[in-house]
C-alpha positions, 0 to 999 in steps of 0.5 A: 824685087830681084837681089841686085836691087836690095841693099845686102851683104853676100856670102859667097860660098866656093868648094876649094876643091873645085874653085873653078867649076863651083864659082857661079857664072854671072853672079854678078848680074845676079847681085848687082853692085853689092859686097860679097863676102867670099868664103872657101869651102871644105878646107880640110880636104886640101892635100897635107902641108898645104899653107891656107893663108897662101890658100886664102889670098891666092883664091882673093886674088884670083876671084876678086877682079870679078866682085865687090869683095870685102874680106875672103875666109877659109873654113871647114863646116864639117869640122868647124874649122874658120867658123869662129873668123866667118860669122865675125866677118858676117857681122863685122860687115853685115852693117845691118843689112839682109845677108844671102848665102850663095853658092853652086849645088854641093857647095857646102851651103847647108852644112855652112848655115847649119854652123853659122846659125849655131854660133850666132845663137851661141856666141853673138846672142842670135835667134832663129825661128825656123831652119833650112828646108833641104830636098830629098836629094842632100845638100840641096834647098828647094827654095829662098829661105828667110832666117830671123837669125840678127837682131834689128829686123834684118835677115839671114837668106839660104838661097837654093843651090846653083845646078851647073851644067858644066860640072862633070857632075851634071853629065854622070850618072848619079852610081858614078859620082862616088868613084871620085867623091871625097873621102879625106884629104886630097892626096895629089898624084905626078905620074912618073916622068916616062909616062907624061912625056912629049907624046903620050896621052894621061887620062884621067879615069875615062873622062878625062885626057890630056895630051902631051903635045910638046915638052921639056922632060923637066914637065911634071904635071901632078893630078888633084882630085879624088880617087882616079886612076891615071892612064898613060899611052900613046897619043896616037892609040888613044882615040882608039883605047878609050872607044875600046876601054870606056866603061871597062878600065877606064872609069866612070863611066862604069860601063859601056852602055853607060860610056856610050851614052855618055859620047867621046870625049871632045877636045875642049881646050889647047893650051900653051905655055912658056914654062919656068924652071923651078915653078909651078907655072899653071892649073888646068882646071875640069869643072867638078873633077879637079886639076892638073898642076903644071910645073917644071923641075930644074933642068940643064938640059934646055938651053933656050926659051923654045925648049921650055914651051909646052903644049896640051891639048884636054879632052873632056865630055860635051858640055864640061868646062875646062879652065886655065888659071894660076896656080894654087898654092898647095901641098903634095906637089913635086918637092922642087917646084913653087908656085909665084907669088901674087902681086895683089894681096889679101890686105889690098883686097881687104883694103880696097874692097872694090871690083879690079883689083884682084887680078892675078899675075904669078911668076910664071906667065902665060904664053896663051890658050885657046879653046876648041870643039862645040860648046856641048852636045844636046840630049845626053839626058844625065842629070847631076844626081846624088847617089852612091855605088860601086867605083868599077875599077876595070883593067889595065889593058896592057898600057901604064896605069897608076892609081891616084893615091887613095883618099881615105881619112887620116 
């Protein structure tokens, strides 16, 4: 019987580093009309100063719409921060029901039921007869584990991790995943306002840019992820200077072999904006890289609603996913920009606990977007695996470069 017709509460995990590109596609033909209990992953890696109440009713809002969602909750499994508030919502909703843990590869799931089941068996009297079977490979289970983990006949079930294929993740080799792997908290990074100006082009390690078509000089566009280097230069060298420093300076990939493999970046997203004054008007979201912030600082100098449209084109590798989405609230981003505020809260998510209501509409609006290029290119042959190595940090190349700030523990 396929989950969508069994009576069960799900417990969806999202990575909150990568919200985007680690919430399932179409998880709801996979798990019919039942609830979901959402559940941010990794919060300790968000950037310092960030509010993660705003966090938590900015990520119900935003993915809410799409599911059935009784009650949203932030936690850390690594550290254990949320825990205590996770297994009382799972119990508090479970209402005798089978519960499934859901989520993407590398979500967090393992290390989530690792703690969950510990504080069932510790606090809620829980019992369990046999534990998560992983693969070779870390974070990953190899197949729908029942867990006798509550009391009544029902069961806890570790599902196994969703591969997907539009993280960038799926298209690096497995030595170049640790260039941009996690190693504390997220410290985002605005290059200075000469470099992200109308004309230039940023990108973002070497899989990444993004041109600036047209902008206010009071455009900051503040890049979080882990660990790049950001590049500025001229749109019009940049076809060229990426063919050149691919795989050199510009990294992943880490060499050139690897960056030809690898194929040109592909212009994946147009997107356009009516910008605000004051506010962090969007994300524009990589899947399994991280964001570029939007924002706007106060001006004098545009005097009319044409001078505060922005255009950017992305450019990303085949078969990567870009999104457009509202901002998040977080920390680390140009001190004199905020993001809007949601219009449907938590509460009524909590409240309503149905599909529709968690449609998102910040301050600043969208003026609209359009997507380009083919879906992806066929045969690259690079699978999403695991693996640790040397970063290659590469040259400069006579253009600017700057160092997204280091993200070593605090």
């Amino acid at each position: 019987m396929h989950l969508r017709e069994r009576k069960a509460l799900v417990v969806l995990l999202v990575d909150l580093s990568d919200v985007s590109g680690s919430f399932l596609p179409r998880v709801r033909d996979l798990i019919g009309p039942n609830p979901v209990l959402l559940i941010g992953t990794k919060a300790d890696l968000l950037p310092k100063g960030t509010e993660q109440d705003k966090v938590l009713e900015w990520m119900a809002c935003v993915l809410a719409a799409r599911l059935n969602v009784l009650d949203a909750q932030l936690l850390s499994a690594k550290s254990g921060e949320g825990m205590g508030g996770a297994v009382k919502a799972v119990m508090q909703q479970r209402n005798g029901r089978d519960v499934y843990v859901m989520g993407a590869a590398n979500v967090g799931k393992s290390l989530f039921i690792g703690a969950l089941l510990d504080l069932l068996h510790a606090e809620q009297g829980g019992r369990m007869s046999r534990l998560p079977i992983s693969s070779a490979t870390p974070g990953t289970t190899l197949r729908t584990i029942p867990i006798d983990a509550f009391s009544g006949g029902s069961k806890l079930y570790d599902t196994p991790g969703v591969h997907l294929p539009h993280r960038l993740s799926a298209q690096l080799l497995p030595s170049e995943l640790s260039s941009f792997a996690p190693r504390g908290r997220m410290k985002p990074y605005t290059p200075p306002p000469a470099e992200a100006t109308q004309g230039a082009s940023l990108f973002w390690g070497g899989v990444a840019r993004v041109d600036i078509v047209k902008a206010p000089q009071a455009l900051r566009l503040s890049f979080c992820g882990f660990g790049l280097r950001v590049t500025s230069c001229a749109t019009e060298e940049a076809e060229a200077y990426h063919l050149q420093e691919a795989g050199v300076s510009l990294t992943p990939p880490n060499d050139p072999e690897s960056a030809a493999a690898l194929g040109p970046l592909q212009l994946r997203k147009k997107v356009q904006l009516s910008l605000t004054q004051g506010r962090h008007t969007a994300d524009i979201a990589v899947s399994g890289l991280g964001w570029v912030a939007v924002s706007c600082l106060p001006t004098l100098l545009a005097t009319s609603a044409v001078e505060m449209q922005l255009e950017i084109d992305i450019w990303v590798p085949a078969k990567v996913e870009v999104f457009l989405r509202p901002p998040m609230p977080v920390g680390g981003l140009p001190a004199e920009t905020e993001a809007g505020s949601a219009e449907v809260t938590l509460a009524d998510v909590r409240k309503a606990g149905a599909p529709g209501l968690g449609r998102y509409e910040g301050r600043g609006q969208y003026a609209g977007e359009a997507e380009e290029g083919p879906r992806g290119r066929a045969g690259s042959g690079r699978g999403g695996r695991r693996a640790g190595a040397d970063d290659g940090r590469g040259r400069g190349g006579g253009h600017s470069v700057r160092n997204q700030a280091s993200n070593k523990p605090e």
